[in-house]
C-alpha positions as a printed Julia matrix, in Angstrom:
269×3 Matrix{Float64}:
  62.84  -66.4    96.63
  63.53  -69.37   98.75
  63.4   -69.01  102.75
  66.28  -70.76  103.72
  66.64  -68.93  106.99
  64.13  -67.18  109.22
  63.9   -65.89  113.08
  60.48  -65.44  113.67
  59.92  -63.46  116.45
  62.61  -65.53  118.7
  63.57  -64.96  122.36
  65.51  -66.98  124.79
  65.56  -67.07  128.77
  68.45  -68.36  130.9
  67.41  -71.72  132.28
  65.9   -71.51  135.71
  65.88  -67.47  135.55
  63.57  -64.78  133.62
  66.24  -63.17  132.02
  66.61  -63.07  128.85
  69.86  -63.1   126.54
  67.56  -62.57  123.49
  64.52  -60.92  122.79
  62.0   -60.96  119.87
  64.4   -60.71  117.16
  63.46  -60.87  113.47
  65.24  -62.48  110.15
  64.8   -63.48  106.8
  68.27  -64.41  104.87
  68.05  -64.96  101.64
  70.74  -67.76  100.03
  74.25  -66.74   99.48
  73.94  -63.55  101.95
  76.91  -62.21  104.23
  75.04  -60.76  107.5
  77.35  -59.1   110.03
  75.92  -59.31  113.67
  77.69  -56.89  115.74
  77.48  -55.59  119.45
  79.46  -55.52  123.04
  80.24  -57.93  125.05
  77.15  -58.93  127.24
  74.8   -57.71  123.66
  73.45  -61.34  123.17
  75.55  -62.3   120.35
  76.91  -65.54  120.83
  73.73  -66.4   122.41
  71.75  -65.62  119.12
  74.79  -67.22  117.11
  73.83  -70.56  119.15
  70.1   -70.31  118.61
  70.93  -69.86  114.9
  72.9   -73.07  114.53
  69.92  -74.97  116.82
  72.69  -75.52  119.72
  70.32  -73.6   122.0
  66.27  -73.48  121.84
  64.05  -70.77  121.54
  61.91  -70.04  124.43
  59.64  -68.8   122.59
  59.39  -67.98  118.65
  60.87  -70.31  116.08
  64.39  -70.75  114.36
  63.87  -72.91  110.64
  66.44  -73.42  108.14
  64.67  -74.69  104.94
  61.58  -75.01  107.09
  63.08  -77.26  109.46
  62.47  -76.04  113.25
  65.46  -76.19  115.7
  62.9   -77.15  118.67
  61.98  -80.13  117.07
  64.57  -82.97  117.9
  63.61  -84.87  115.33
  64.68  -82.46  112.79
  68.24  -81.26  114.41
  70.05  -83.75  111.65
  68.57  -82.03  108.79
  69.71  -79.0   110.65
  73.56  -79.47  111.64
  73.92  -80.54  107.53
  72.69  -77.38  106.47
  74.49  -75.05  109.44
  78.11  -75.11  110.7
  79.63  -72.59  113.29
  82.91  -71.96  113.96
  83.25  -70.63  117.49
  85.73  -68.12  119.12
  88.03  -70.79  120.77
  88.97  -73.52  117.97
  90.82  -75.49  119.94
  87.55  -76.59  121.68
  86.3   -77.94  118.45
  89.51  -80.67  117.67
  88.58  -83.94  118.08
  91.23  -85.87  115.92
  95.45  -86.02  116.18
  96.59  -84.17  113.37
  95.31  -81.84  111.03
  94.52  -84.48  107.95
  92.51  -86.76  110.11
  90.58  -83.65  111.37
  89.69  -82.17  108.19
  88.18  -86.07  107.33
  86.65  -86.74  110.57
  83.11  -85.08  109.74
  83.05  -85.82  105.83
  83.35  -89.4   106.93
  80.28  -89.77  108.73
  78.92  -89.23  105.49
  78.17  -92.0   102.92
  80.59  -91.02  100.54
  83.56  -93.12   98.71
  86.89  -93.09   99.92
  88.19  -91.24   96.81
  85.72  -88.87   97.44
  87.05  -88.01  101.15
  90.03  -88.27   99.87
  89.13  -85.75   97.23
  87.16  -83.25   99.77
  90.27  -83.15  102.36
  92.86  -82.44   99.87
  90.41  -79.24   98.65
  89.92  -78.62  102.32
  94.15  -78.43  103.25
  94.46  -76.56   99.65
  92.35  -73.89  100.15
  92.91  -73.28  103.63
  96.75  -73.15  103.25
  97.06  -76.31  105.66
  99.02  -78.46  103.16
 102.42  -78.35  105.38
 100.54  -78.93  108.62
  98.64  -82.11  107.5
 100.62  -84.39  109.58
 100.77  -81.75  112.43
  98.86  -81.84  115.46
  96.0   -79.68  115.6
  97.05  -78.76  119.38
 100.31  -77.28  118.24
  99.44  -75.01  116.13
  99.66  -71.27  115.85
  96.28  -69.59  116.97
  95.95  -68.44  113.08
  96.55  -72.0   111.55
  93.9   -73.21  114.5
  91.29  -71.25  113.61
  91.98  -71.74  109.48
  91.74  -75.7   110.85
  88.31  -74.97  112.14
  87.27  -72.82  108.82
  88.36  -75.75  106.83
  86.8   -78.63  109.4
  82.99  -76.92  108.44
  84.4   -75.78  104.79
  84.7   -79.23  103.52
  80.97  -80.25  104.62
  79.41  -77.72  102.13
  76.67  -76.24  104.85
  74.4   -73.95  103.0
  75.25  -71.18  106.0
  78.28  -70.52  108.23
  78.02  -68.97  111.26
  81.42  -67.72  113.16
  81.96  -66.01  116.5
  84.84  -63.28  116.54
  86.89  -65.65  114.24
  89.63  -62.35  114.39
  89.77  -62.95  118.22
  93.79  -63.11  119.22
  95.0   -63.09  116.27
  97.96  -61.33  114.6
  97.6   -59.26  111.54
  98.52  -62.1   108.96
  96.28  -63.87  110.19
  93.76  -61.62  110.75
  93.84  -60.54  106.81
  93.94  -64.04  105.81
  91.02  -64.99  107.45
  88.89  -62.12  106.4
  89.88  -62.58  102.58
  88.5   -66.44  103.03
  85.37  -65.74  105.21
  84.38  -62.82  102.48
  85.26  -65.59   99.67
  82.09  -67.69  100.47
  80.27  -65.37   99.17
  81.14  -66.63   96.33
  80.7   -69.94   96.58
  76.9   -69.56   97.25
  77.56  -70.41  100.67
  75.92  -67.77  103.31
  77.66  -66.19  106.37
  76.8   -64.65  109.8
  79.51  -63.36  111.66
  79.31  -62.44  114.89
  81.86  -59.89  116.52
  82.36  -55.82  117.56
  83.91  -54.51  115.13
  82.55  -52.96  111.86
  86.35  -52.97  110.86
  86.07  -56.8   110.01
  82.67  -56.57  108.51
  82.85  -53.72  105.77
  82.1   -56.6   102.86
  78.67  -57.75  104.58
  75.71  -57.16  102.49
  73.63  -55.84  105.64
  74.64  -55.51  109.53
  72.07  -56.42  112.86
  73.54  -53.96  116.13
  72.46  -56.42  118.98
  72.31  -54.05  122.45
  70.43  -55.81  125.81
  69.92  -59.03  123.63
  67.65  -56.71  121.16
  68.08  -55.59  117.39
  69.07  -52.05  117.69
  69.39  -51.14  114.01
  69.84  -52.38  111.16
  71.26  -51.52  107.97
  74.65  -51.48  105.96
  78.11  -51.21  106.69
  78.94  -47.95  105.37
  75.25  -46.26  107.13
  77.27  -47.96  110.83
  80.13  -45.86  109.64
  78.56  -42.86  109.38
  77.27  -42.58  112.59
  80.58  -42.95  114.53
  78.68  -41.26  117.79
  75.95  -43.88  118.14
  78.33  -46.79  117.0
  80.52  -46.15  119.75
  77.57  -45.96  122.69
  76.5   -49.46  121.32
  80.0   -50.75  122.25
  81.06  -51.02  118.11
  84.39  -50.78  117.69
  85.11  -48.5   114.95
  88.62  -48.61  112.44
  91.24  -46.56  113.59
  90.61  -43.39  110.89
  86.98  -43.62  111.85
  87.79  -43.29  116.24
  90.64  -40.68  115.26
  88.46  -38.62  113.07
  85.26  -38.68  115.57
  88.11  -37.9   118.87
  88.97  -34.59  116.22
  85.46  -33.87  116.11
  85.3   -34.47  112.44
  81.75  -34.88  111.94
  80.77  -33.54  108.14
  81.35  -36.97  106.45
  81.6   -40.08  107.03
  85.76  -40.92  107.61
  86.03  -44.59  106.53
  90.39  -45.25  105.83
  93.35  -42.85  106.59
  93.05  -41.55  102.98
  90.01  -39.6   104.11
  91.1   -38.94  107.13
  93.91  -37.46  106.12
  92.09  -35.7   103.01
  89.7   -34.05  105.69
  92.85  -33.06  108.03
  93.7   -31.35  105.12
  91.04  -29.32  104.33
């Protein structure tokens, strides 16, 4: 099986400080994996999701993607091909004046033919819903259609993995569902996913799930195991889905209360 993406033993220290925002953590993910990284605020999580994407450096241990090394300048291109992230505030990322010209602007620093960009960007607006807003500025738009902008800016360059940062943050249910349904959809593309936020609500498709606490993995395991320990979810600062916090407030302990048909099932009996 090919190791496209390892953390060997990597930690990382604020600059000038011995603190550290990460410490010793392991990884091995396999092609085509969805990997749910989840913790409070302060756990180390968007500092790992940097170090994973080679925007930060290991202090010490090693970050390789296809056996490229993220401390090794010379082999950051390779790198940023192979690894997009999509970070909590979209807006940061727009560089271009409407949403068309932003979807092109990183498949054409790539030796490809016009038809082909052309091609790429009309899959990109398609499948992101942003056919109406083409012409649109990417400033103006709603905070959902901003962050489907920045889903469909790192979409359209094929990276083997996509990394986002609490891609759910401020927005409204629509958009909340919408966005989940296409982040779980590149699983299907072969494409692999880390997504980095506190609630297991958001994350119940990943194939396995890290608990970051004091910039450490805490545990590690699936979805459904998080679930079923609503006790120790909530002292790691997970937030759990609404059935799950109601049944664990009622002391429902027995099984594991996932959706309000359970919860209401066990009210029941």
């Amino acid at each position: 099986m090919e190791r496209f993406f390892v953390l060997d033993d990597v930690s990382y220290c604020y600059p000038g400080t011995s603190t550290a925002g990460v410490c010793q953590v392991n990884l091995d993910l396999e092609p085509g994996t969805f990997l749910a990284v989840l913790g409070a605020n302060g756990s180390g999580k968007s500092t790992l999701a940097r170090l994973c994407c080679g925007l930060l450096k290991p202090s010490s241990g090693r970050v390789l993607v296809g056996g490229y090394a993220t401390d090794q300048d010379e082999e950051l291109k390779y790198i940023y091909e192979q690894v997009g992230i999509v970070f909590q505030h979209p807006e940061n990322q727009f560089v271009a004046s409407t949403v068309e010209r932003e979807i092109a602007f990183g498949v054409e620093n790539r030796t490809l033919s016009s038809q082909t960009i052309r091609t790429v960007v009309d899959e990109g607006l398609s499948r992101f819903g942003l056919n109406a807003l083409k012409t649109a500025q990417p400033q103006s738009l709603s905070g959902g259609e901003k962050r489907l902008l920045s889903l469909a800016d790192i979409w359209v360059l094929k990276p083997k993995l996509i990394i986002v940062d609490e891609p759910l943050a401020m927005l409204d249910p629509g958009a909340r569902k919408r966005t989940t349904h296409l982040l779980a959809e590149l699983k299907t593309t072969g494409q692999s996913l880390i997504w980095f936020t506190h609630g297991i609500a958001q994350v119940s498709a990943a194939d396995r799930v890290l608990v970051m606490v004091d910039g450490r993995v805490a545990w590690s395991g699936t979805p459904a195991a998080l679930q079923a320990m609503p006790a120790q979810a909530s002292a790691w600062g997970i937030t759990l889905p609404p059935a799950t916090q109601i049944a664990f407030d009622l002391g429902i302990t027995k099984r594991a209360i996932t959706n309000e048909n359970e919860l209401v099932s066990a009210l029941w009996k």
